[in-house]
C-alpha positions in Angstrom: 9.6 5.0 -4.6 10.8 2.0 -1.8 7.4 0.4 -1.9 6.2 -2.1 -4.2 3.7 -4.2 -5.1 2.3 -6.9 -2.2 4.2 -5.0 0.3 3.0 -4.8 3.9 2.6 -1.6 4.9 0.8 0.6 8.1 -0.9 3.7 7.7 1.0 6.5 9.6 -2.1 9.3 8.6 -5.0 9.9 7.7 -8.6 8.5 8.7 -7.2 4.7 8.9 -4.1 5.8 10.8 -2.4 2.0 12.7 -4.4 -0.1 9.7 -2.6 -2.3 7.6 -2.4 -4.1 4.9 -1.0 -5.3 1.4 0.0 -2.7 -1.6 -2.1 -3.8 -4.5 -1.5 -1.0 -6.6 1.2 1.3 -7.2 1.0 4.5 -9.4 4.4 6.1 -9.7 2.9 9.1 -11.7 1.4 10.3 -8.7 3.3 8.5 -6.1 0.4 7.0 -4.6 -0.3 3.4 -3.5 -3.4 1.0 -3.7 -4.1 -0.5 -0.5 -6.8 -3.4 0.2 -9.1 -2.5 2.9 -7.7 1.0 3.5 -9.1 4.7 2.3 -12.6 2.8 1.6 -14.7 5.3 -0.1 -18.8 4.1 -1.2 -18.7 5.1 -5.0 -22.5 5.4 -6.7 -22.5 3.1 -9.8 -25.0 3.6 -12.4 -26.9 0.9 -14.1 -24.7 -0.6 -17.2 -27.3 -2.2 -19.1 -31.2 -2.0 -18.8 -31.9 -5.0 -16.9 -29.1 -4.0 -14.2 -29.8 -1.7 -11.0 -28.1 0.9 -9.9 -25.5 0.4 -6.7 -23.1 1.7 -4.4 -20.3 0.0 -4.4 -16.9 0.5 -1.7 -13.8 0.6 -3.3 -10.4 1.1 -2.2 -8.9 4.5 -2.8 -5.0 5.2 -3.5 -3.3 7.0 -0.7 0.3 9.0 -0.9 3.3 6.8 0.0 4.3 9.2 2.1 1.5 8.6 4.6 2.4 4.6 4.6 5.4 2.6 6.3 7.1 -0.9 5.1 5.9 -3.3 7.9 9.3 -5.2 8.7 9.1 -8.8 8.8 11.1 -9.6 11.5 9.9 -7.2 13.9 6.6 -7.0 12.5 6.5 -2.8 13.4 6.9 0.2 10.4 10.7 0.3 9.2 12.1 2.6 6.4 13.2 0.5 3.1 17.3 0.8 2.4 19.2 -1.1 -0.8 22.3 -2.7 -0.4 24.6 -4.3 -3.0 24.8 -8.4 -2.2 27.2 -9.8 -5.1 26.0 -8.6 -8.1 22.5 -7.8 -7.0 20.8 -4.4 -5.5 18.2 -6.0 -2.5 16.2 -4.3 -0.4 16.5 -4.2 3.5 14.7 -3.3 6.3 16.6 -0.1 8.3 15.9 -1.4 12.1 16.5 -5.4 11.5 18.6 -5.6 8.4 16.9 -8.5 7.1 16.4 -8.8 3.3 13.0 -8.1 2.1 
């Protein structure tokens, strides 16, 4: 998996198809990604302890890497995510502008 953590990434499908936002989560089990703001679902707490009420809370729910782009910083539009060998180090670039993420 190309994407990492604190990534900028677009939605390509889905319900928030054209929303972005930073990768704050990655599970590589399940090749999935944590995205703030994006796939908001309302999840019903219960109360913890006595004195507490119940609530529903929104919370952010992982969506399949497949269904997400790397936002390129140059261009600032989805690119695919390529590695190149610079001296002694494997870097990630952006496909369309080559730049060095």
């Amino acid at each position: 998996m190309k994407i990492k953590k604190n990534d900028n990434v677009i939605v390509l499908a889905g319900k928030d198809k054209g929303k972005t936002g930073k990768v704050s989560r990655v599970f590589h089990a399940i090749d999935k990604v944590l995205i703030e703001g994006v796939n908001v679902a309302k999840i019903h707490q219960k109360p913890r302890r006595n004195d507490q009420k119940g609530q529903i809370v929104e919370r952010s729910r992982p969506i399949h890497v497949s269904n997400v782009a790397f936002i390129d910083p140059k261009t600032k539009k989805a690119t695919r995510l390529g590695y190149k060998i610079d001296g002694d180090k494997k870097v990630r670039i952006a496909k369309k502008s080559g730049a060095t993420v």
